[in-house]
VEXLO-441516 format. One record per residue (C-alpha): residue in one letter; residue number from 0; x negated, y negated, z. Coordinates in nm, 3 decimals, always signed. Layout:
BEGIN
code_pos_xx_yy_zz
A_NUM_X_Y_Z
...
This chain:
BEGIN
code_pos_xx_yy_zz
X_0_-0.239_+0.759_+1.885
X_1_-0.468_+0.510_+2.053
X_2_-0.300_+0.152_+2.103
X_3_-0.395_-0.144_+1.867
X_4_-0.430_-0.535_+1.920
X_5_-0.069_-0.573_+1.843
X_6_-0.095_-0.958_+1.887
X_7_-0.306_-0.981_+1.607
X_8_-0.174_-0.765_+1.368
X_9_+0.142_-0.948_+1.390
X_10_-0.075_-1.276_+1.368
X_11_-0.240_-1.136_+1.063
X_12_+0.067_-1.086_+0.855
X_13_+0.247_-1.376_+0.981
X_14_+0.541_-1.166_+1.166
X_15_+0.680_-1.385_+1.497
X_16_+0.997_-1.210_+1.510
X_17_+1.198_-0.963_+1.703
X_18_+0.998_-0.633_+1.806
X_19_+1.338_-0.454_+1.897
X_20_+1.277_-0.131_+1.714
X_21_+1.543_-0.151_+1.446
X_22_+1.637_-0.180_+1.069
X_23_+1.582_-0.558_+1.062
X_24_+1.246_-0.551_+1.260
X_25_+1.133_-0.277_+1.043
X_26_+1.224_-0.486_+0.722
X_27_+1.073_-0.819_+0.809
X_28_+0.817_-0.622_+0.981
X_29_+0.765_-0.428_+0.603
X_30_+0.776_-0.729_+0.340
X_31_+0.547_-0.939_+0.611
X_32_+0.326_-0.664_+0.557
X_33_+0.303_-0.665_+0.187
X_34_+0.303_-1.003_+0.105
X_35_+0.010_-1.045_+0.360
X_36_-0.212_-0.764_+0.293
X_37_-0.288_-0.677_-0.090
X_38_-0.328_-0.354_-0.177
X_39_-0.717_-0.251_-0.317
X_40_-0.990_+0.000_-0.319
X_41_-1.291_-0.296_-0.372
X_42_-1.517_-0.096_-0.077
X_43_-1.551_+0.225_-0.247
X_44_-1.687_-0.009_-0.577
X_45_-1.942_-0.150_-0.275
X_46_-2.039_+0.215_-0.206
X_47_-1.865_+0.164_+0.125
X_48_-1.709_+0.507_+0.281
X_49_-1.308_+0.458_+0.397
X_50_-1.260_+0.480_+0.791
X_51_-0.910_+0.582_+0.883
X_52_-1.042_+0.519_+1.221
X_53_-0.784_+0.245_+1.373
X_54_-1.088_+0.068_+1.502
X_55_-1.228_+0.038_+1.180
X_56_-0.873_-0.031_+1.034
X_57_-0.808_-0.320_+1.272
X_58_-1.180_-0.452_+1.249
X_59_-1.120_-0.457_+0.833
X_60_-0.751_-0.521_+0.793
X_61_-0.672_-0.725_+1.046
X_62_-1.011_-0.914_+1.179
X_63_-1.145_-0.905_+0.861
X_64_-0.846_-1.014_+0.643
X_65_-0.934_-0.772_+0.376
X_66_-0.682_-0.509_+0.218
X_67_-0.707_-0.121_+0.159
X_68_-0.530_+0.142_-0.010
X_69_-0.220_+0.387_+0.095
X_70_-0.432_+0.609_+0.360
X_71_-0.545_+0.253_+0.546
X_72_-0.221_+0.048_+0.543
X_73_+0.005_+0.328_+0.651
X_74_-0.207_+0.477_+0.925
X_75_-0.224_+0.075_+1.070
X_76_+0.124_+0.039_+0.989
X_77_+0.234_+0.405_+1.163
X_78_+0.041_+0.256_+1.476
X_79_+0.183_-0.039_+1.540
X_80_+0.586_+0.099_+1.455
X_81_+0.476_+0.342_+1.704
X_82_+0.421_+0.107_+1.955
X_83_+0.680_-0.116_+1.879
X_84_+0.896_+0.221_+1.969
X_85_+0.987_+0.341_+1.645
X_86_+1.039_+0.718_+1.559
X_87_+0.782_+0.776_+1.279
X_88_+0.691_+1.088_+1.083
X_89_+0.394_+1.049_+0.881
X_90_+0.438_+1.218_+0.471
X_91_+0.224_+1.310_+0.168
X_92_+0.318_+1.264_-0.141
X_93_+0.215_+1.383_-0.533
X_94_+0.201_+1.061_-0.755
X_95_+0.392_+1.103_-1.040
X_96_+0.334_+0.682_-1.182
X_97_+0.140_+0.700_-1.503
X_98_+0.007_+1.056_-1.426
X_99_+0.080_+1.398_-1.640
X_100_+0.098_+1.705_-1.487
X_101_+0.068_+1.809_-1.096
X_102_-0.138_+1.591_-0.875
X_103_-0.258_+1.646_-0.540
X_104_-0.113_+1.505_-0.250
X_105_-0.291_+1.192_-0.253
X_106_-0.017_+0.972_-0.124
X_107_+0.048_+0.861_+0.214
X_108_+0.416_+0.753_+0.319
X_109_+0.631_+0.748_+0.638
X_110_+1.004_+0.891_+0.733
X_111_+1.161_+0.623_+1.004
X_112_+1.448_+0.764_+1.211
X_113_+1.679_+0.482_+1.282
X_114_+2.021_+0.423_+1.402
X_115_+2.161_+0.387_+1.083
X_116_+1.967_+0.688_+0.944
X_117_+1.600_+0.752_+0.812
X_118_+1.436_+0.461_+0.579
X_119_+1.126_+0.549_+0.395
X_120_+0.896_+0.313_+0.440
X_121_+0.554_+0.253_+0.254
X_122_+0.331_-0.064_+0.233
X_123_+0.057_+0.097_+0.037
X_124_+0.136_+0.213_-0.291
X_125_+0.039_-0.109_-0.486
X_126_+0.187_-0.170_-0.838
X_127_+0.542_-0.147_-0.836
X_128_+0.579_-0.034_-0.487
X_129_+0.831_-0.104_-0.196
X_130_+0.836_-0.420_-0.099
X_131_+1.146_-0.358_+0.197
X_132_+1.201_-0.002_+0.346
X_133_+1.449_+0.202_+0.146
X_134_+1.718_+0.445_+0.298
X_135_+1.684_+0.790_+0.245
X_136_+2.114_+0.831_+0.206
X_137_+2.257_+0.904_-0.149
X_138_+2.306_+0.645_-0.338
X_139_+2.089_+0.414_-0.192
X_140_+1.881_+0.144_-0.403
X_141_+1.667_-0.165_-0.241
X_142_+1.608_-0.458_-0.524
X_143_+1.277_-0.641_-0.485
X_144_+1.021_-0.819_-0.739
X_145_+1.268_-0.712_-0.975
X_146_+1.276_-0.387_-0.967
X_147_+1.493_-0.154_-0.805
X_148_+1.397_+0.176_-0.587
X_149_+1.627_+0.479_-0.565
X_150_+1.536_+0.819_-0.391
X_151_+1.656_+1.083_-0.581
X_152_+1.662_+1.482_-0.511
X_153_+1.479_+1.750_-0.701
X_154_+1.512_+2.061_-0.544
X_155_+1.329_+2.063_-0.216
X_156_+1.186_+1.734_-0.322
X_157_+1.244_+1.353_-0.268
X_158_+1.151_+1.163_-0.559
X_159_+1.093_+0.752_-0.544
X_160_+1.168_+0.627_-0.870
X_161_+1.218_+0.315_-1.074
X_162_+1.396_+0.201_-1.367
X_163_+1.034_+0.255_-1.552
X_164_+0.991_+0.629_-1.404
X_165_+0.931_+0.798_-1.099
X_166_+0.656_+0.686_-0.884
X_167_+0.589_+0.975_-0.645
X_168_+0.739_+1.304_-0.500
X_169_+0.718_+1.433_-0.191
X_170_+0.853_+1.718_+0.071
X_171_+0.969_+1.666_+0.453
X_172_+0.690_+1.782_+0.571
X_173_+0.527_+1.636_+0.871
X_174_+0.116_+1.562_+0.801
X_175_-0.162_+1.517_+1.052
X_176_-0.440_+1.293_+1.052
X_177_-0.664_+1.570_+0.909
X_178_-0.461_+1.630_+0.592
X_179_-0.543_+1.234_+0.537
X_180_-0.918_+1.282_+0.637
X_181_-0.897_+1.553_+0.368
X_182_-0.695_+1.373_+0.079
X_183_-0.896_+1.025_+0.175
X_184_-1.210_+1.190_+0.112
X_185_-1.107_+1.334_-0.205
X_186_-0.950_+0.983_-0.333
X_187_-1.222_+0.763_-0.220
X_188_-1.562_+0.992_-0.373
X_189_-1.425_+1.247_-0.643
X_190_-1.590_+1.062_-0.939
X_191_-1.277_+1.096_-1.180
X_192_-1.059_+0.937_-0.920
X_193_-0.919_+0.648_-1.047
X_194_-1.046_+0.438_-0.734
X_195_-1.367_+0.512_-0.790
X_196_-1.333_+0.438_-1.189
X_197_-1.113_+0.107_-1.150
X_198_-1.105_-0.183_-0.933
X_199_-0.809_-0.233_-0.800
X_200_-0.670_-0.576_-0.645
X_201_-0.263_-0.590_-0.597
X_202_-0.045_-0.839_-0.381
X_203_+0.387_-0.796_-0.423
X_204_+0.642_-1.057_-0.252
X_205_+0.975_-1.045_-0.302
X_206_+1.004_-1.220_-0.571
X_207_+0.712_-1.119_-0.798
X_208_+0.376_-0.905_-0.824
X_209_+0.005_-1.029_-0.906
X_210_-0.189_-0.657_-1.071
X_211_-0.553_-0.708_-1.109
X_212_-0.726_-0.371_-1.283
X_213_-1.066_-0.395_-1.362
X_214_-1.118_-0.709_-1.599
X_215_-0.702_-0.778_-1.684
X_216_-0.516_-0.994_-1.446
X_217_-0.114_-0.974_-1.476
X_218_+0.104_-1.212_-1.220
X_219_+0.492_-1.188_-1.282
X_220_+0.685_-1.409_-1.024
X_221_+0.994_-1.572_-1.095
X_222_+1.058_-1.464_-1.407
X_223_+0.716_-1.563_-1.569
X_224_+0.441_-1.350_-1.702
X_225_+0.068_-1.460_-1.671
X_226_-0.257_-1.294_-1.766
X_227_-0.565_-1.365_-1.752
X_228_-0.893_-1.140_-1.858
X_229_-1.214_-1.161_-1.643
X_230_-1.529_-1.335_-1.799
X_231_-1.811_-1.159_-1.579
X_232_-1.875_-1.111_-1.206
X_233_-1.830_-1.486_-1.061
X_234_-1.499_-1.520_-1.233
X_235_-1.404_-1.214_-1.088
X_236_-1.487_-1.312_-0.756
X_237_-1.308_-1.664_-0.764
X_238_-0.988_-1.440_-0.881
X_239_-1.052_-1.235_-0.585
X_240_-1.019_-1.516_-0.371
X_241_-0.767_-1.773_-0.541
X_242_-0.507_-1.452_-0.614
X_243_-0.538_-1.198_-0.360
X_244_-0.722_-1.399_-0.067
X_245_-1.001_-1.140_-0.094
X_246_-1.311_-1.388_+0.005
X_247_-1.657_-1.213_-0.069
X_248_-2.033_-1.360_-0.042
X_249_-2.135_-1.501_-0.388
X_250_-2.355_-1.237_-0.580
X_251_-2.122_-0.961_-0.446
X_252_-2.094_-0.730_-0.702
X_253_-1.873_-0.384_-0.774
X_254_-1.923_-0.087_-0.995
X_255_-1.662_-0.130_-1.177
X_256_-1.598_-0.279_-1.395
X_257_-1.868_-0.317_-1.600
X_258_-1.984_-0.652_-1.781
């Protein structure tokens, strides 16, 4: 894997800390990363294709302060753990969240072997997703934004699940960068994907989660709840900005949703 501008990644998400590949780099390293860079799918509404390129990953991410969805953030994340020294194994999974039946692999996720054992870890699922890397040993359970993770088995397969439901499944199975060229491509143009049929905007910290899908606006932090609906296409842009720190030329607009 081709080396990145690791000085401004870690600039980019705020990170001055140790680079010692262990369990507390990789969770400072992991929550840095979420609370920086939201989670959204806003070029495929610009008719924009999705580079997992780590060119074009640093030169959108990173220079250009933007976000992206699971394929983007863990492919830039797998980079830089790699050259930080970290043992990674890239994974696919099948989301489960909201969905009936069997998906596709459409997930991306990594396995890090540590010292104390392998941690999932995952900075691009959105919604209710990790916010700090989870173990993989029994019994295990990470509490963040209120709401706890737990892996649990089912049969061959590792299941990430919440007190709401499970949120994806997946195998063991090591992936290569064309099984995410593949899955990518699928997510990003198949027009009933649901990132090509909903704009997507989502930011977690520790302590709370701001959910923007298509015109409704949710924010819970600290206990609170606040929405907010979107008027038309400005007002959309100025929540953009103000909530996410997505900044976009006035006039910009998306195919979804409609006004």
């Amino acid at each position: 894997m081709a080396p990145i501008d690791l000085e401004a990644y870690l600039a980019r998400i705020g990170y001055a800390g140790s680079r010692e590949p262990s369990l507390r780099t990789l969770t400072a390293l992991h929550q840095a990363h979420v609370t920086a860079v939201p989670f959204e799918n806003l070029d495929i509404l610009l008719g924009r294709g999705i580079s997992l390129d780590l060119a074009a990953l640093q030169a959108k991410i990173v220079a250009g302060r933007r976000g992206g969805y699971c394929f983007e953030q863990n492919t830039l994340l797998h980079a830089v753990l790699q050259q930080l020294g970290f043992r990674v194994v890239p994974l696919a999974a099948r989301v489960r969240a909201g969905m009936t039946g069997v998906r596709p692999r459409t997930h991306m996720l990594l396995r890090v072997e540590l010292e104390e054992g392998p941690y999932l870890a995952d900075v691009g699922f959105g919604g209710d997703g990790l916010v700090h890397p989870l173990s993989f040993a029994p019994g295990a359970e990470v509490r963040t934004a209120g709401v706890t993770h737990r892996l649990r088995r089912e049969d061959d397969l590792h299941v990430l699940t919440t007190e709401a439901g499970d949120l994806y499944a997946f195998t063991l199975e090591p992936q290569h960068a064309v099984d995410y060229e593949m899955a990518n491509h699928y997510t990003s143009t198949w027009p009933a994907s649901k990132f090509v049929q909903t704009l997507t905007a989502q930011r977690s910290w520790p302590e709370g989660r701001a959910i923007l899908r298509n015109r409704d606006l949710t924010v819970r932090r600290d206990g609170t709840v606040r929405t907010e609906t979107i008027r038309d296409p400005g007002h959309l842009l100025e929540v953009l900005d103000r909530e996410f720190g997505l900044a976009f030329p006035a006039g910009t607009r998306f195919s979804r949703p409609e006004f």
